[in-house]
ROLUM-325846 format. One record per residue (C-alpha): residue number from 1; x, y, z. Coordinates in steps of 0.02 Angstrom, whole numbers, plus 50000, padded with zeros to 5 digits. Layout:
N
SEGU     k       x       y       z
SEGU   NUM       X       Y       Z
...
//
This chain:
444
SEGU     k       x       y       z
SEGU     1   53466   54546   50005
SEGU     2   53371   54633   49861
SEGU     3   53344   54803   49951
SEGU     4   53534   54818   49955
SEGU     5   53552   54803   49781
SEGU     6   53391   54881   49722
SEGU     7   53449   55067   49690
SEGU     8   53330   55219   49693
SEGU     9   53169   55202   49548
SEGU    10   53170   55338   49384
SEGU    11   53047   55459   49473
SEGU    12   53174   55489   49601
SEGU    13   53310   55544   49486
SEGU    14   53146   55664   49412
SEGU    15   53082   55727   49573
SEGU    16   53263   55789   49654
SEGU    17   53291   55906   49513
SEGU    18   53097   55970   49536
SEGU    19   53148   55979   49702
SEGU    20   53297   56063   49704
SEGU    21   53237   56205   49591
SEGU    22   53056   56212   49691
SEGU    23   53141   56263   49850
SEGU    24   53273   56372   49767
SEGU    25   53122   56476   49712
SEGU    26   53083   56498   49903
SEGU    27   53170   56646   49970
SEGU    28   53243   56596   50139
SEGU    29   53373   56718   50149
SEGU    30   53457   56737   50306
SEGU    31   53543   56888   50328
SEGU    32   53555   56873   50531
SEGU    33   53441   56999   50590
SEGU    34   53314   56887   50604
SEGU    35   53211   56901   50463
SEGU    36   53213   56758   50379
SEGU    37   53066   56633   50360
SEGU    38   53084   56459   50317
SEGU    39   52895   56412   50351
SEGU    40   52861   56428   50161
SEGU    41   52998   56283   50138
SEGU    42   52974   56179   50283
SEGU    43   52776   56166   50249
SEGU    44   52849   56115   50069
SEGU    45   52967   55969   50121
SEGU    46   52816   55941   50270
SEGU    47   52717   55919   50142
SEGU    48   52819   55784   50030
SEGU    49   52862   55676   50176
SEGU    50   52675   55663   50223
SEGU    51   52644   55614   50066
SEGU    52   52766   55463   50049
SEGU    53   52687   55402   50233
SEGU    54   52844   55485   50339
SEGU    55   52758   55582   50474
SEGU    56   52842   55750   50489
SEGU    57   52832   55874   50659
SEGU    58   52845   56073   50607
SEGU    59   52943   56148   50759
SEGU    60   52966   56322   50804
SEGU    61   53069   56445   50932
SEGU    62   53010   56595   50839
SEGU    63   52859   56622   50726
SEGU    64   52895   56583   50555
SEGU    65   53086   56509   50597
SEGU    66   53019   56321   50557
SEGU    67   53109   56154   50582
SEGU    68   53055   55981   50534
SEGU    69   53103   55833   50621
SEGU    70   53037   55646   50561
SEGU    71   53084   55460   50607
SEGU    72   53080   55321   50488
SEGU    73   53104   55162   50589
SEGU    74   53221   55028   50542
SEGU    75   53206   54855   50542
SEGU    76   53301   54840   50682
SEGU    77   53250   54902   50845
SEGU    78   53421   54884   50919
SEGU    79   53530   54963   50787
SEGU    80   53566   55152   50832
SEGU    81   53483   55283   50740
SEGU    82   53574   55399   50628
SEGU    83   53543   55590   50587
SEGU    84   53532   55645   50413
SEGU    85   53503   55828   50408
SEGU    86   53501   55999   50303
SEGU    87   53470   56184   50308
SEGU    88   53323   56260   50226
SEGU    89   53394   56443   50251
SEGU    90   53535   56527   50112
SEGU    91   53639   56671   50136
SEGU    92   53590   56842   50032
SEGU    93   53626   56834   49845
SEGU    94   53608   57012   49739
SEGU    95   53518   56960   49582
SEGU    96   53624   57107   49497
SEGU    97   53778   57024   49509
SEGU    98   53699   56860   49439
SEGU    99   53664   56790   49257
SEGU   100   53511   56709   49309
SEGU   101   53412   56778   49449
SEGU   102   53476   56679   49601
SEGU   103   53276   56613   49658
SEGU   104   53216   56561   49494
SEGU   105   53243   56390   49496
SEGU   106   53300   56387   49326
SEGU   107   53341   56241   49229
SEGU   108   53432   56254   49098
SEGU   109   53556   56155   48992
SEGU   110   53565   56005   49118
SEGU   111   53612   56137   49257
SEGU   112   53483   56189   49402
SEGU   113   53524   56381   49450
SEGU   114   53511   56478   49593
SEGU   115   53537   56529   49782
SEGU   116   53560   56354   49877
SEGU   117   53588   56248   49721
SEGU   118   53759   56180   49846
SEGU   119   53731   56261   50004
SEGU   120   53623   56158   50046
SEGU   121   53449   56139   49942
SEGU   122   53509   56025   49836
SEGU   123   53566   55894   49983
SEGU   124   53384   55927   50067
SEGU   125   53307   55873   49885
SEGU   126   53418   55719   49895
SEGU   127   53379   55649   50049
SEGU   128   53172   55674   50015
SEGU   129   53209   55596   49848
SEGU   130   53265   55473   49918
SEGU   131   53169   55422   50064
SEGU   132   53023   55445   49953
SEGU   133   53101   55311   49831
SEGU   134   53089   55198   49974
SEGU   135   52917   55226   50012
SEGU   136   52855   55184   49823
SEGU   137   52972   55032   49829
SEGU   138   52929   54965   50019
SEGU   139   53105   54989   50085
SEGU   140   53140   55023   50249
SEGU   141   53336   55059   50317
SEGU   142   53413   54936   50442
SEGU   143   53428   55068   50560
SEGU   144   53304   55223   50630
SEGU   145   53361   55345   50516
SEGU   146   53293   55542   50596
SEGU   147   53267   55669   50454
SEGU   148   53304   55843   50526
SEGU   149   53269   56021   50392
SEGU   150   53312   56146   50508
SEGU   151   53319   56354   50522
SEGU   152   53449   56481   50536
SEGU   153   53615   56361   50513
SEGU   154   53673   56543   50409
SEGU   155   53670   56651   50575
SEGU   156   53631   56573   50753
SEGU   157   53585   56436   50740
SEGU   158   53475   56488   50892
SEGU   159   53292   56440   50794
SEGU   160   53377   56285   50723
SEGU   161   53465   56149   50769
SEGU   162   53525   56268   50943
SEGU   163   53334   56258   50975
SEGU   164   53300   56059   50952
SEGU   165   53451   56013   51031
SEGU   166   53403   56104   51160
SEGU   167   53216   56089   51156
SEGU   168   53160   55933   51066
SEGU   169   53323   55797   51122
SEGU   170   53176   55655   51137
SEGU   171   53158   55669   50934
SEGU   172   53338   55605   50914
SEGU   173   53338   55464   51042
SEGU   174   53469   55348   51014
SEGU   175   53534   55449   50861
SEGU   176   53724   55418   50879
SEGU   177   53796   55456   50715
SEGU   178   53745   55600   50586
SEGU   179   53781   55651   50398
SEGU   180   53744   55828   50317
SEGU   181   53826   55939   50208
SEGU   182   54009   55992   50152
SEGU   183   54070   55839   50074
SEGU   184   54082   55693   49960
SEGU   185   54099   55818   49821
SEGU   186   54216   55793   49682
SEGU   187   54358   55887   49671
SEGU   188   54491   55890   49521
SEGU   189   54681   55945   49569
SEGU   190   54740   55882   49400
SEGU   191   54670   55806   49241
SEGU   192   54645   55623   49281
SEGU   193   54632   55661   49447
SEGU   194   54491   55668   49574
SEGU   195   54447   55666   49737
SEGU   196   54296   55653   49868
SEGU   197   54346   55729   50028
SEGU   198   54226   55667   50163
SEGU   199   54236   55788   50310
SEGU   200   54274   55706   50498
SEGU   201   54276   55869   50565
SEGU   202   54265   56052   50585
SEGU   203   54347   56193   50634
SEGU   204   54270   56288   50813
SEGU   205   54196   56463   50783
SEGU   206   54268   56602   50890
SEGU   207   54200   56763   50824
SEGU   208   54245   56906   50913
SEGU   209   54186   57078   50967
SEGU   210   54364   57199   50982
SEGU   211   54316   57358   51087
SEGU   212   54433   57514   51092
SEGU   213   54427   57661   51217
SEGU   214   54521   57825   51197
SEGU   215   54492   58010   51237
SEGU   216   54376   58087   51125
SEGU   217   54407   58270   51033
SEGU   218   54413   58358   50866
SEGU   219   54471   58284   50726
SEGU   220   54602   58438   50691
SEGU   221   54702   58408   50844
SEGU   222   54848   58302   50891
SEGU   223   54757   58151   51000
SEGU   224   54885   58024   51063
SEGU   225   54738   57926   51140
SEGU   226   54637   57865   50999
SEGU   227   54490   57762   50992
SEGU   228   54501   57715   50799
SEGU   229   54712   57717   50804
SEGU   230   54706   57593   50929
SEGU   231   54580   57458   50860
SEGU   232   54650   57483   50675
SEGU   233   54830   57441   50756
SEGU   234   54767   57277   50840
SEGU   235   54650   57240   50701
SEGU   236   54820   57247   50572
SEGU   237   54910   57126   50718
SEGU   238   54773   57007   50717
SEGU   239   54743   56995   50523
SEGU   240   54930   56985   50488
SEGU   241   54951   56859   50620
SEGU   242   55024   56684   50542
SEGU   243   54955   56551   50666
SEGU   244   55063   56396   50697
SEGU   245   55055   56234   50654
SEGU   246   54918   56109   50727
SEGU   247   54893   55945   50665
SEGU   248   54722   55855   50717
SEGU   249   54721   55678   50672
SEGU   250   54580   55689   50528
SEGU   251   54711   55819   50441
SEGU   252   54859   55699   50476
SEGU   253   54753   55569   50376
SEGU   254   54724   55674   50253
SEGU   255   54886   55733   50220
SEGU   256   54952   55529   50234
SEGU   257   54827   55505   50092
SEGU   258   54866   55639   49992
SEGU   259   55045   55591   50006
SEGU   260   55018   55405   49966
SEGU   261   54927   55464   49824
SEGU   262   55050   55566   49743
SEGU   263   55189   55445   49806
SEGU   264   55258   55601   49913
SEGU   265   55399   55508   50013
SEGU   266   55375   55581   50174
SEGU   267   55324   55535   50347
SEGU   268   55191   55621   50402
SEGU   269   55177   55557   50577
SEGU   270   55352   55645   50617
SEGU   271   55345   55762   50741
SEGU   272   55419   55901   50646
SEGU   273   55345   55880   50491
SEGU   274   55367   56017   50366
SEGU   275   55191   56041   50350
SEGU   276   55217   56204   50195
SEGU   277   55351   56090   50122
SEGU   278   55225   55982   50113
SEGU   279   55076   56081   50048
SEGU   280   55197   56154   49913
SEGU   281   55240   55985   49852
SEGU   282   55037   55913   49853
SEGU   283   55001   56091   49740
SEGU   284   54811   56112   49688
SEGU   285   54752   55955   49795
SEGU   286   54838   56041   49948
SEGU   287   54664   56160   49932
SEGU   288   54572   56034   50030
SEGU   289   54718   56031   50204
SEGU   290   54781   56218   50189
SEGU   291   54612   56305   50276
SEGU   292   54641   56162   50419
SEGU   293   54834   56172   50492
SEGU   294   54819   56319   50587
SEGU   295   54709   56416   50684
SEGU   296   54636   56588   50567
SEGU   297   54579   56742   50620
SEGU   298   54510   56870   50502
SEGU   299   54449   57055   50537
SEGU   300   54290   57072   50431
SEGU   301   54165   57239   50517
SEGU   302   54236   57397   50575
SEGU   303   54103   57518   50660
SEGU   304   54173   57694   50731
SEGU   305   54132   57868   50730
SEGU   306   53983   57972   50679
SEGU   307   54061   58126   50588
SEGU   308   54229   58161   50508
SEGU   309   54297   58283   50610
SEGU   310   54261   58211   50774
SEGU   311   54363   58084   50849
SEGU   312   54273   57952   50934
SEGU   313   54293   57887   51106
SEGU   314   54260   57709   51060
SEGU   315   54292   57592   50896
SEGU   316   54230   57408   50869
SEGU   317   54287   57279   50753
SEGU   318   54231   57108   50737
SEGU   319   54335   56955   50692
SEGU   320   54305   56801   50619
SEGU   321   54410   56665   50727
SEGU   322   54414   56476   50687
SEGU   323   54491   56349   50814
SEGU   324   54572   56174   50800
SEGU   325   54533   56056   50904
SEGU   326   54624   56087   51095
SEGU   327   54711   56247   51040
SEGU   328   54569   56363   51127
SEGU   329   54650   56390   51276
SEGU   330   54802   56461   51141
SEGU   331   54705   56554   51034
SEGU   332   54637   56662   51178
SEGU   333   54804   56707   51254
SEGU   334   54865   56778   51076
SEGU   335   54724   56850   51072
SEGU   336   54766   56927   51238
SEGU   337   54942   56980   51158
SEGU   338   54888   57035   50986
SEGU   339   54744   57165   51052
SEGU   340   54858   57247   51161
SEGU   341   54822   57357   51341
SEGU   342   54707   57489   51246
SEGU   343   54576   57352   51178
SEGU   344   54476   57234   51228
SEGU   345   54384   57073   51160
SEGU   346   54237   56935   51189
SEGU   347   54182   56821   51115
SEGU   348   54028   56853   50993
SEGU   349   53998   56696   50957
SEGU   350   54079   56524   50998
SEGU   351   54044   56352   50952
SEGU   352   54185   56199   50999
SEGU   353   54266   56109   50868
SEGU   354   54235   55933   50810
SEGU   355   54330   55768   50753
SEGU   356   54267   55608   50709
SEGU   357   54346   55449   50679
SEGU   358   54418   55410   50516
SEGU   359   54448   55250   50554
SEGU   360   54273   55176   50602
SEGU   361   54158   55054   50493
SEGU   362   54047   55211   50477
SEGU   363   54187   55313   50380
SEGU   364   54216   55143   50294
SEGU   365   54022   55128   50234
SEGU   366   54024   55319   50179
SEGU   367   54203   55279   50083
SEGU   368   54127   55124   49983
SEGU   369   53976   55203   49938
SEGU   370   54052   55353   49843
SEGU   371   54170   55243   49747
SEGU   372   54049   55122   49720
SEGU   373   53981   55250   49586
SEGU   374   54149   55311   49546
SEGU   375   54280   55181   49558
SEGU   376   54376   55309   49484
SEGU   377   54370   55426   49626
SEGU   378   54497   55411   49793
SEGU   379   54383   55462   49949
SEGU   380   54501   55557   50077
SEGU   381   54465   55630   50230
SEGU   382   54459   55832   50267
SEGU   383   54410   55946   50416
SEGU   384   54300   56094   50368
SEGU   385   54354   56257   50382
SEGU   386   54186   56296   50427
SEGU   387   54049   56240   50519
SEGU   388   53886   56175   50516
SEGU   389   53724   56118   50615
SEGU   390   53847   55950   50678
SEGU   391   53913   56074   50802
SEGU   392   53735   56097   50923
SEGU   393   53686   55937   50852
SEGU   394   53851   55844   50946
SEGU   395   53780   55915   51112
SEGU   396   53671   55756   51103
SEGU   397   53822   55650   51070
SEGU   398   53792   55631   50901
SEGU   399   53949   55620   50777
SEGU   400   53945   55695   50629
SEGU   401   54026   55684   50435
SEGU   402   54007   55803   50294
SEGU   403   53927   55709   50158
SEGU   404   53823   55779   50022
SEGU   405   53891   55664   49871
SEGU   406   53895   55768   49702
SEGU   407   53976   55689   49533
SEGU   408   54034   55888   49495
SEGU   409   54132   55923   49298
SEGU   410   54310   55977   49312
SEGU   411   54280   56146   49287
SEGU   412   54159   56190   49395
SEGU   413   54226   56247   49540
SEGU   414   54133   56211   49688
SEGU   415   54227   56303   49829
SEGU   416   54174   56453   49735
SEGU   417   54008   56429   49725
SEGU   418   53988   56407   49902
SEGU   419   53895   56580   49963
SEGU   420   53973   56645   49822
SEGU   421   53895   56736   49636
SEGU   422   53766   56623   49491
SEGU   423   53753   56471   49625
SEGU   424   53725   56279   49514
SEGU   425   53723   56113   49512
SEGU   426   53706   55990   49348
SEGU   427   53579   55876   49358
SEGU   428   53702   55724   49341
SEGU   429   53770   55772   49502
SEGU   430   53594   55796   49607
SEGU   431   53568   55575   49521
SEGU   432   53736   55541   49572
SEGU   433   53699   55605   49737
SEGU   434   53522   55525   49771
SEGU   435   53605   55353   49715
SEGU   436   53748   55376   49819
SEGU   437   53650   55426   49974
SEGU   438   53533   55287   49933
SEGU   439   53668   55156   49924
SEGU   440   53742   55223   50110
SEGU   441   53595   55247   50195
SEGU   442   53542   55060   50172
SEGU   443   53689   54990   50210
SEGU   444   53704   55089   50373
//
């Protein structure tokens, strides 16, 4: 048929770099207090899909926190719907530690620049790139395909996608299947070498909230019953703790892939498998499996005390957990262990792991339509370590992949730039991506 061959027109490839660096210059930092408003950018991407004839609804749990939810109906009414969907909110980013200031936008020698150039602007530019493509060209998907720009996917989630799924299920009636960001990005082990890891699933959250109790006193006295003592001793158990070995089955692909692919001779369905031996042996490619095997947990706040030479009768920490799939149960009795009699813990925040199929047509489409613009390129699958909006958004039933194609230079190294310092995308990548998501979404 010619829409499956007709890819996305020149203005496209022109209006998702204006895009991209148009919302980067709107602040929607999220530093989880609550302050953050995404209005400014939702009434911006609001506005673009009204434009193209794609009626958008502006949603809201709290004043200012703004989602946007719109359908574009398939040609056929009995084909599922799929989910396409991206934040609008960034983490902080301390324009003194950048080289350009991290919400200016800036273009600049084929390179956009700034604060949620990869996490995830540039994938919400894509997708209304694209979709707008269609509307100038008459195209409609085979498929309902739901567009979903939500709030607060940095913090909460609680005015986002927490919020629709909870609030607003009837806008993703029949959606089964969903795509966002964290994947289909090129990554380069070795020279000659690169991969796209599509993510089939992510880590659970299981942040914590460690509470000590002791006897409180001055600080110049022997106290054998100490607050601080007591949570810095279970806070070094817990971030010294080495986690064992958990294979789900989208990391058992991806380490049969990886193998395969650097003719490793080794069986990875054993049940012993030497799974170090084997990340020693796959070196810089081993990046994309090491986060995954195990279980984490990683102190990261420490709150106690109010002057120097008192000695508190309490001490907090907080910890940053992440759970495989069916090891919850596990991680809560070490847990258990690892805190010790004098502490205690909850959970701050929890959210279940997912896994989807690796071996469904849908994994199949995503495959063929990265290497379709890079033959080149070997698609594998990969579990976030991380998480992302799929997580409230499966509380419908909806299954979700990372992909958020990008065509990324070899030395550019886009783990790094991921919340982290002077933010960017090239401009190649943001086309490869439109023509990539293009391709995929009308073959869905």
């Amino acid at each position: 048929m010619a829409e499956e061959v007709r890819g996305p027109d020149t203005t496209a490839l022109d209006e998702v770099v204006t895009f991209t660096s148009e919302l980067i210059r709107i602040d929607t930092t999220n530093r989880g207090g609550g302050d953050c408003r995404e209005r400014p950018a939702a009434e911006y991407v609001a506005e673009r899909l009204a434009a193209a004839g794609i009626e958008p609804t502006l949603l809201e749990r709290t004043p200012g926190r703004t989602n946007v939810v719109a359908r574009i109906p398939g040609t056929d009414p009995t084909a599922e719907a799929l989910l396409v969907h991206g934040h609008l909110d960034v983490v902080p980013a301390d324009p003194a530690e950048w080289t350009t200031h991290p919400f200016s936008g800036e273009i600049r020698d084929g390179v956009v620049w700034g604060r949620g150039a990869v996490d995830m602007k540039n994938m919400d530019a894509m997708v209304l790139a694209v979709v707008r493509s269609w509307a100038r060209q008459g195209i409609r998907p085979r498929r309902d395909i739901v567009l979903a720009y939500t709030a607060d996917e940095e913090a909460s989630a609680e005015d986002g996608s927490g919020f629709l799924a909870d609030r607003h299920a009837a806008l993703f009636e029949g959606c089964t299947e969903g795509i966002s960001e964290s994947g289909a990005f090129s990554f380069h082990p070795q020279p000659g070498t690169t991969l796209y890891p599509i993510a089939a699933g992510e880590r659970g959250t299981a942040w914590l909230k460690l509470t000590a109790h002791g006897r409180a006193g001055h600080g110049s006295k022997v106290n054998t019953a100490n607050a601080v003592t007591r949570l810095a001793d279970a806070v070094a158990r817990i971030g010294s703790h080495t986690w064992p070995v958990r294979l789900t089955a989208t990391v058992r692909a991806a380490l049969a892939e990886l193998a395969a692919l650097y003719a490793i001779d080794i069986d990875t369905r054993a049940p012993h498998l030497d799974v170090d031996l084997l990340l020693d042996k796959l070196g810089p490619a081993a990046a994309l499996v090491a986060p995954t095997v195990r279980n984490s947990s990683n102190p990261t706040m420490l709150d106690a005390g109010y002057k120097v030479n008192v000695i508190p009768g309490q001490a907090v920490a907080y910890i940053d957990g992440r759970t495989l799939p069916g090891t919850e149960e596990e991680f809560a009795a070490t847990m258990d262990e690892l805190t010790g009699p004098h502490v205690e813990w909850e959970f701050h925040h929890r959210e279940v792991a997912l896994e989807a199929p690796v071996d469904s047509p849908t994994f199949a489409k995503l495959r063929a339509a990265v290497e379709r613009f890079d033959p080149e390129g070997h698609v594998v699958p990969f579990t976030m370590s991380g998480g992302t909006d799929a997580k409230q958004f499966s509380r419908l039933g909806i299954t979700g992949y990372g992909f958020s194609p990008l065509r990324l230079p070899p030395d550019l190294d886009y783990g790094a730039l991921f919340h982290g310092v002077d933010e960017r995308v090239p401009v190649d990548a943001l086309h490869f991506g439109v023509r990539v998501l293009d391709h995929y979404l009308k073959s869905a």
